[in-house]
C-alpha positions, 0 to 999 in steps of 0.5 A, spaced: 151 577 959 157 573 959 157 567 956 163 564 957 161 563 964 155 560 962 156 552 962 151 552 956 157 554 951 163 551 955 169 550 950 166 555 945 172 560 943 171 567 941 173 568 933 180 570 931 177 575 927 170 579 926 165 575 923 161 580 918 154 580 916 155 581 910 161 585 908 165 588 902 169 582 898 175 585 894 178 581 887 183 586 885 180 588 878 177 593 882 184 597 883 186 596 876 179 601 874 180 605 880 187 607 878 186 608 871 179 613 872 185 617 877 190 617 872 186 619 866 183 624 871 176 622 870 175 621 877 167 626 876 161 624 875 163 623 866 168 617 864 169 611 861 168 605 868 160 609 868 159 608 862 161 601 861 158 598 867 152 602 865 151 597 859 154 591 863 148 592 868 143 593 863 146 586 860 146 583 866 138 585 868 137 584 861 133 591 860 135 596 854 136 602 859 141 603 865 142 610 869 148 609 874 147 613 880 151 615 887 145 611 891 140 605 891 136 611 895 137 615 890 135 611 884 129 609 888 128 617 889 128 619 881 125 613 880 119 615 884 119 622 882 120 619 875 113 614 876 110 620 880 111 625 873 108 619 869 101 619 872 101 626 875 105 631 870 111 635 873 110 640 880 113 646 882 120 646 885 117 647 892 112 641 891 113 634 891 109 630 884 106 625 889 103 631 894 096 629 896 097 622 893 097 615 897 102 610 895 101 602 896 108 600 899 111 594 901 112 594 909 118 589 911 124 593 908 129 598 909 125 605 910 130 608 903 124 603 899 119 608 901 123 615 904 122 618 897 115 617 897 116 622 902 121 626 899 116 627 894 109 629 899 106 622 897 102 619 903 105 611 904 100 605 904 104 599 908 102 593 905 104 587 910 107 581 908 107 574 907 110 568 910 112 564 902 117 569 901 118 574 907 115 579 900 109 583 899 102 579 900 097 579 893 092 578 898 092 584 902 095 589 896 088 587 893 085 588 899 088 596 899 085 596 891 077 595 895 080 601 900 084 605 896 081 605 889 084 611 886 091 609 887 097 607 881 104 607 885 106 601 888 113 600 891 115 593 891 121 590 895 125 584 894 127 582 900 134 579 902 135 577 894 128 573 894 124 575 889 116 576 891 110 574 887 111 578 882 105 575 877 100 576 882 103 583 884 103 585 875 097 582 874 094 586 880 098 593 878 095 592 871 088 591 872 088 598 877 092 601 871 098 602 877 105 602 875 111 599 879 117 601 882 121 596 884 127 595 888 132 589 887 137 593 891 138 586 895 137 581 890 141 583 884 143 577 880 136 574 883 130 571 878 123 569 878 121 564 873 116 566 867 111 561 864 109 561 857 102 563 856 103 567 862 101 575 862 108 576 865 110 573 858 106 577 854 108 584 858 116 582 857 116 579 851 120 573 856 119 566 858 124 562 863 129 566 869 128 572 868 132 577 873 128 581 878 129 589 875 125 587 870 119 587 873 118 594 875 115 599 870 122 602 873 126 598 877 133 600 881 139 596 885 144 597 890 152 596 890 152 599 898 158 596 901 154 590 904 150 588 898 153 582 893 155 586 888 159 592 891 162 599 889 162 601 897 156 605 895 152 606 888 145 604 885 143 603 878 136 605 875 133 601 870 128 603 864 125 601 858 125 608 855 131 612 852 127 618 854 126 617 861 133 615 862 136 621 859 131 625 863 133 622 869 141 623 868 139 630 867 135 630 873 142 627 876 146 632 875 142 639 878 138 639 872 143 643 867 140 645 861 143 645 855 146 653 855 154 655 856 152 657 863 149 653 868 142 654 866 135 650 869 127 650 868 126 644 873 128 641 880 136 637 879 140 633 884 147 632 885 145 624 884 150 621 879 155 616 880 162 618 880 167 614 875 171 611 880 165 609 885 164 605 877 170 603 877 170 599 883 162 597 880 166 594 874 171 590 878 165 587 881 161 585 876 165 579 873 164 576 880 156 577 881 155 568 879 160 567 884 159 571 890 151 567 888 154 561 890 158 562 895 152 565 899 148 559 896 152 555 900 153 559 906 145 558 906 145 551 905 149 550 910 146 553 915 139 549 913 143 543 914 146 545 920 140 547 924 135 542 921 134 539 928 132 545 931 125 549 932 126 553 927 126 554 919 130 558 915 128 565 910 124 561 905 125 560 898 119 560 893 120 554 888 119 559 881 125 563 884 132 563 884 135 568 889 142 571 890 142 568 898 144 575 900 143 573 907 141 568 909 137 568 915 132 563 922 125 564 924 124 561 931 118 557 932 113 560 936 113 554 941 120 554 942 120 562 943 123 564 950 121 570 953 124 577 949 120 583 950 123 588 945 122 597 947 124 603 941 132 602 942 133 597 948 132 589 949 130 585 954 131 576 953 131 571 959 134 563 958 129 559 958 131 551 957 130 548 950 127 554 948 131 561 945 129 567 942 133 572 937 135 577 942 139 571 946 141 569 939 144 575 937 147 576 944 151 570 943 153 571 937 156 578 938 159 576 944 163 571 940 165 575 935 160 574 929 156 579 927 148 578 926 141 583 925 135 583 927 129 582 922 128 589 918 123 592 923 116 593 918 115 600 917 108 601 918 111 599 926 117 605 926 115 612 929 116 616 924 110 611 920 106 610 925 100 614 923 099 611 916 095 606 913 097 599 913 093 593 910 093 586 911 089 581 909 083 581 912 084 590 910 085 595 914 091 593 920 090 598 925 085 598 931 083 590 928 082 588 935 079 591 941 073 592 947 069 592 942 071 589 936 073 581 935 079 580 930 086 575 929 089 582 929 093 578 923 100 581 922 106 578 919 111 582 918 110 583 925 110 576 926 117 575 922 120 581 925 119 578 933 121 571 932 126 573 926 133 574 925 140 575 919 145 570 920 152 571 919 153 571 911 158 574 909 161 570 903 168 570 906 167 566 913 170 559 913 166 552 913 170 552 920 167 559 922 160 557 920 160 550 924 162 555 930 155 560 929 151 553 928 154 550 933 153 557 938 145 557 936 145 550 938 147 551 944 142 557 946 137 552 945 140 548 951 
């Protein structure tokens, strides 16, 4: 469409420059790390920025362990393969430890959360979502226990910085005798309020704020290029045991033994992270409070600016403090104009007073600001259609049909159609801001 000639955005200029969604934000210091790894040509996968920023981000998240690797992705992968050796005992080169093995997962996030459950033969369990904080639901992850007892790996996802009910999800992985990897790739910087007295207290040793990354039985963090702390790619993986992390940098560096030639008795990957990928992490890390509150105001903002529209902003539990990394709208059902969505293609119609995502979107990119769906939730994508997804009211598939009379409850699903990510790239101006807002407002028209 063009919507310069539509009257509803008369007066509505394109931006001088891109909007981003969330882009890298440079501060100088990184050049400063970067240039000294080249010139001592410690530019490999050993030096001096991997091992600062290995103790600098375990400080942070306040865990005694940190490993620094090329990717969250393959953070999350060791991660699994490490809590799959825990419960199962190591496999053979050409297996995977989680084969013949279902794993509890969280549905609405980037499928990297639970790809490595099938790198590693595991059968993946999507547990929906819940409408507090866009995260996994207690309820329905209870409900997949009464269908799938034998279960003892659960993969939790933060989703766009906000915490999810982590006491409820602990207390229900303990009483199964589960373990929990837990992906804080978009929350690093992000807490979740642990009460005194609580089991959480007495699991951690902690009260008070406590970072996300802590919560898992291992955890990880991303520095991709668009995450609020960046390194233009990278992870973190992080861990209680000393022993678990050397076993995983060995496992990052092709599983080399302790031999003059090269020399391996079990399965290894080229997964750690390079000196000057860290030295831009260790630029970064100083600026972690900042870029949190620069995306807070970002978020604020757009709950102010939209407050008098049919809709409502990403929520945020009152015992959490995210980091804000995107901040993102959900339109209101009464309010949704037709918008039908296929596998690759979008179909969206005007309708007076009302608006969807997709005409949102439209116009947004039309004007020059970057915006995103909604992740789509796994147990919806076509390479996860076969596998179990469980709501509240238990197995999600086939809920309703000619025989059978059920709501059909599905909040992921729900989010993803009536959701969107708004630009929240800490470098966009008030003044660009106000144009976004005032661009929505006018799709309302």
């Amino acid at each position: 469409m063009d919507f310069l000639s539509n009257s509803r955005f008369k007066g509505i200029e394109k931006f001088d420059k891109k909007v981003w969604l969330s882009s890298p934000t440079m501060h100088g210091d990184e050049q400063r790390w970067v240039d000294e790894a080249i010139q001592t040509n410690w530019v490999s996968t050993v030096g001096q920025n991997i091992n600062v920023v290995e103790e600098q981000a375990a400080s942070i998240i306040g865990r005694p362990c940190a490993v620094a690797l090329s990717a969250g992705t393959a953070a999350l992968h060791l991660a699994i393969r490490l809590a799959g050796e825990k419960l199962y005992g190591s496999a053979m080169p050409n297996h995977g430890v989680l084969e013949g093995k279902k794993v509890f997962a969280s549905d609405m996030t980037f499928d990297a959360t639970v790809n490595p459950v099938c790198y590693e033969g595991g059968e993946l369990v999507f547990i929906d979502t819940e409408y507090d904080s866009w995260n996994m639901d207690p309820v329905a992850l209870e409900k997949a226990f009464q269908l799938y007892p034998d279960v003892r790996l659960i993969v939790v996802a933060h989703l766009y910085g906000t915490p999810g009910k982590v006491e409820e999800i602990r207390r229900i992985a303990d009483e199964h005798g589960a373990l929990i990897v837990e992906d804080a790739a978009e929350s690093f910087g992000s807490t979740y309020k642990v009460e005194p007295g609580s089991a959480l207290e007495k699991k951690l040793g902690k009260t008070g704020n406590i970072q996300t990354g802590c919560f898992g039985d291992i955890s990880i963090i991303s520095f991709n290029g668009n995450k609020i702390i960046t390194g233009s790619s990278g992870g973190m993986l992080f861990c209680d045991d000393k022993a678990d992390a050397d076993k995983v940098r060995k496992w990052s560096t092709q599983a080399r033994e302790a031999a003059a030639w090269y020399q391996h008795e079990e399965l290894g990957y080229n997964y750690r992270m390079s000196n000057i990928i860290a030295g831009v992490v260790r630029g970064q890390l100083p600026y972690l409070s900042e870029h949190i509150e620069q995306k807070r105001e970002i978020y604020r903002r757009y709950k102010e600016g939209l407050k008098d529209l049919p809709v409502s902003m990403n929520p945020i539990p009152s015992n959490t403090v995210p980091n804000y990394w995107l901040s993102c709208m959900l339109v209101e059902e009464g309010s949704m104009a037709p918008f039908v969505r296929g596998e690759k293609d979008e179909l969206w119609k005007s309708e007076s007073g009302k608006s969807s995502p997709g005409e949102i979107l439209g116009a947004l990119s039309f004007f020059g600001a970057e915006g995103r769906p909604i992740w789509k939730p796994m147990h919806m994508q076509p390479i996860y259609r076969t596998s179990s997804f469980i709501t509240t009211e238990g197995n999600g598939r086939g809920r309703s049909n000619a025989y059978i009379s059920g709501s059909g409850v599905d909040v992921g699903a729900d989010i993803f159609r009536r959701g969107l990510c708004l630009p929240s790239d800490n470098k966009m101006t008030v003044e660009q801001q106000d144009r976004v807002i005032e661009i929505i407002h006018r799709c309302f028209q």
